[in-house]
C-alpha positions in Angstrom: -0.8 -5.2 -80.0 -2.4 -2.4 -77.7 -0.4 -0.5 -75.3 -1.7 -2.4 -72.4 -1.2 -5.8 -73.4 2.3 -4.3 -74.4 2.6 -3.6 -71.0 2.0 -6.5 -69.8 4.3 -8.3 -71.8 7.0 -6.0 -70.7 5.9 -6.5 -66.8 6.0 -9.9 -67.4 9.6 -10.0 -69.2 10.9 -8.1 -66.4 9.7 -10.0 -64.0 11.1 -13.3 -65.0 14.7 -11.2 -65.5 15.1 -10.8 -61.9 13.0 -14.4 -60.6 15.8 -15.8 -62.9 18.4 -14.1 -60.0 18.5 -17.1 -57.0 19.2 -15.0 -53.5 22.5 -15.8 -52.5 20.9 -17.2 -49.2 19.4 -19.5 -47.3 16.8 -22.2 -48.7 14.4 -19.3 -50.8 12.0 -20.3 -53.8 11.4 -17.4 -56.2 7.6 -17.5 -57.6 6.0 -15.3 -60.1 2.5 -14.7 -59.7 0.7 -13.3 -63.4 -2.9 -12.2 -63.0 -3.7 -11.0 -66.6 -7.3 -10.9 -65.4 -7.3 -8.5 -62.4 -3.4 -7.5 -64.0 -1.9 -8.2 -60.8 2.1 -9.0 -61.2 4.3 -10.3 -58.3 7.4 -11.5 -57.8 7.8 -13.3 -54.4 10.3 -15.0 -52.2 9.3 -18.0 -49.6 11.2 -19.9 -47.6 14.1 -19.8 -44.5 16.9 -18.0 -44.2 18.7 -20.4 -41.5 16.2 -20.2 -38.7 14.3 -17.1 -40.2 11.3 -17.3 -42.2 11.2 -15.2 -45.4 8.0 -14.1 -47.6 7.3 -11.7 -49.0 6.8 -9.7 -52.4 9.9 -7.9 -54.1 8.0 -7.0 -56.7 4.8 -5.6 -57.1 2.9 -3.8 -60.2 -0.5 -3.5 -61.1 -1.8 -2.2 -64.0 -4.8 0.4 -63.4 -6.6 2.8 -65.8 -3.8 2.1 -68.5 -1.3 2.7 -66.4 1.5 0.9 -64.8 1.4 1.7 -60.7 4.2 0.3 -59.0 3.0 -1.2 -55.8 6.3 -2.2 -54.5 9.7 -2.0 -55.8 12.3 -3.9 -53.5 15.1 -4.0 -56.4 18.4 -2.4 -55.9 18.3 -0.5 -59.3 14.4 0.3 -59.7 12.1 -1.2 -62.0 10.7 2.2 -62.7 14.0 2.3 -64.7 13.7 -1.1 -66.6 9.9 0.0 -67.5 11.5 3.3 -69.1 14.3 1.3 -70.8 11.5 -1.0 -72.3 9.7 1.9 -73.9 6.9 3.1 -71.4 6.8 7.0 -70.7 7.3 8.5 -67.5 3.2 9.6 -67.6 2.4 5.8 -68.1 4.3 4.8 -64.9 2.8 5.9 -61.1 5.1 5.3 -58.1 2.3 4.0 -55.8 4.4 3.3 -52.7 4.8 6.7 -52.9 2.2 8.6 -50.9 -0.1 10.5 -53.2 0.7 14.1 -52.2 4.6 13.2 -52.8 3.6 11.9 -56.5 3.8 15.4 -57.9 7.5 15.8 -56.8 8.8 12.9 -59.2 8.3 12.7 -62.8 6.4 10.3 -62.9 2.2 10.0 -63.0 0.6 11.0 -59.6 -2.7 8.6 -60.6 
């Protein structure tokens, strides 16, 4: 398998680890959304939380230039970390809702 449909199938994996986690609250569907085509992962949450709408993603990742950019991260623990348990180097993984010029300060990819 080559490194990028490894990656993938370890997006993927951890993806369906946390939509298998129900929120404790109010009336919310989890959805996973796989785009192998564009590689485009999401993990969402829809519906009301009593009389408040929730959407929104809680994941985001998107897989660029053979690299996995993380888009949007709203887990407690990071899935930066779960990506680095799973076997991807810290050069293979870009913080994206980082802004670019703050990149250089983790160690992770800038791009």
């Amino acid at each position: 398998m080559d490194r990028v449909a490894n990656y993938r199938e370890i997006i993927k994996r951890v993806i369906k680890e946390y939509a298998a986690l129900k929120p404790s609250y109010g009336e919310i569907e989890v959805e996973t959304i796989f785009d192998e085509s564009h590689d485009h992962y999401e993990l969402i949450y829809s519906g009301w939380n009593s009389r408040r709408r929730v959407h929104g993603a809680v994941i985001h990742v998107d897989i660029r230039d053979g690299k996995i950019w993380i888009q949007h991260d709203g887990t407690e623990d990071g899935i930066a970390n779960e990506l680095l348990a799973a076997g991807v180097p810290h050069e293979k993984i870009v913080l994206a809702f980082h802004h670019p010029h703050k990149r250089k300060y983790t160690p992770f990819a800038e791009a």
